[in-house]
N, C-alpha and C positions, 0 to 999 in steps of 0.2 A: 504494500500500500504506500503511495506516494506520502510527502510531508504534501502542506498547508502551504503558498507561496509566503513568504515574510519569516516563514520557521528560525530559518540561518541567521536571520537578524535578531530574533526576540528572544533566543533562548542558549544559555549559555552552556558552551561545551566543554571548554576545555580546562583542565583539573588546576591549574596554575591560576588561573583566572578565579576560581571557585575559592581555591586557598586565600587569594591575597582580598577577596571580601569577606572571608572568615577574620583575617585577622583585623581588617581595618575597619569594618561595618557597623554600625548601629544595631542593638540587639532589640526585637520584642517580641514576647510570648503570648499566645492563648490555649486555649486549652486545647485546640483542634492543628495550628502549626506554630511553628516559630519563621519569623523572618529576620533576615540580615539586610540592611540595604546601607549604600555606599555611592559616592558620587562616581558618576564615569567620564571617560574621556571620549566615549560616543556621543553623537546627535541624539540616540534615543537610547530609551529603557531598555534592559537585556534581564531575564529573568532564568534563573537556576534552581532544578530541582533534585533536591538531595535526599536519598532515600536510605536508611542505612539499613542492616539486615534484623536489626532491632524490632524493625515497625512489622516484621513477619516471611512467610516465603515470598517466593518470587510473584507468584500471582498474587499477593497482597502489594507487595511492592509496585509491580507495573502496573496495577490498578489503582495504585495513590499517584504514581505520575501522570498517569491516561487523565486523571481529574483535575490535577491544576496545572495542566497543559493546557487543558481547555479553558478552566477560569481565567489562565494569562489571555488567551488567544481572543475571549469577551470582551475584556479588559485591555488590550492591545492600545486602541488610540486613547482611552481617559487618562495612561498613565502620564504622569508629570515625564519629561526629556533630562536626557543625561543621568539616570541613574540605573544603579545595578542592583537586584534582590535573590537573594539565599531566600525556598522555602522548604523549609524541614519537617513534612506532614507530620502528624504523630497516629496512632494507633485508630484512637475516637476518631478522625476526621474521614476514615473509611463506613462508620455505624451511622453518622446522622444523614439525614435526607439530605439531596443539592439544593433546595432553596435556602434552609438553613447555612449551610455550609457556604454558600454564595455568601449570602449577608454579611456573614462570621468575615470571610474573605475582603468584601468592601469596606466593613468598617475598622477591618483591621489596616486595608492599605489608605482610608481615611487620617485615621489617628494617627498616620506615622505620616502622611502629608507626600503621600505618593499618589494621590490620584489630580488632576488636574479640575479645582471650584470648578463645578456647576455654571458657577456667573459666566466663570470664560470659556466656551465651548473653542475645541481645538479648532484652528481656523483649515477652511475648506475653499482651495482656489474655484470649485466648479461652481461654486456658490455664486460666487464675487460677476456678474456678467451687469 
């Protein structure tokens, strides 16, 4: 099955990259993930999904990333530019339903001031005629 076009841009691969926003990153918890975010030296957001063997087998695992692959991929243009996020599901965040878990998701990247005010919708050249 093919990736999503934008994939390569929004989400982050490689392990060195992943380290140096471990260590530099802002931390917050909820009960459902943790996130780490950090400024970047990109034009846009890059999101990272860290799963460790913790959270259960492998079908628990790729089933926590298959889910906020997708929440990033919603979420795609609201996020604020130039920053990078670690999410580190945790366990629960596979039990609750996705509206739930959506909300949990928004108000988490609320609170840490990674989505981009409502007031200022991101601008759209096709719009502008």
């Amino acid at each position: 099955m093919a990736r999503p076009p934008g994939d390569r841009l929004l989400f982050l691969r490689k392990s060195a990259e992943i380290e140096r926003i471990k260590k530099e990153g802002r931390r917050f918890q909820t009960a459902l993930f943790n996130i780490v975010s950090c400024p970047s030296s990109f034009p846009h957001s890059r999101i990272g999904i860290v799963v460790g063997k913790r959270l259960g087998g492998a079908v628990a695992r790729n089933r926590a990333k298959r889910i906020f692959r997708e929440l990033a991929r919603q979420l795609q243009r609201q996020l604020v530019r130039g920053r990078e996020l670690l999410v580190f599901p945790r366990r629960e965040a596979l039990l609750v339903r996705p509206p739930a878990l959506r909300e949990a998701w928004l108000s988490a990247l609320r609170h840490e001031g990674l989505l981009i005010p409502e007031s200022d919708p991101p601008c759209d050249d096709s719009a502008s005629v």
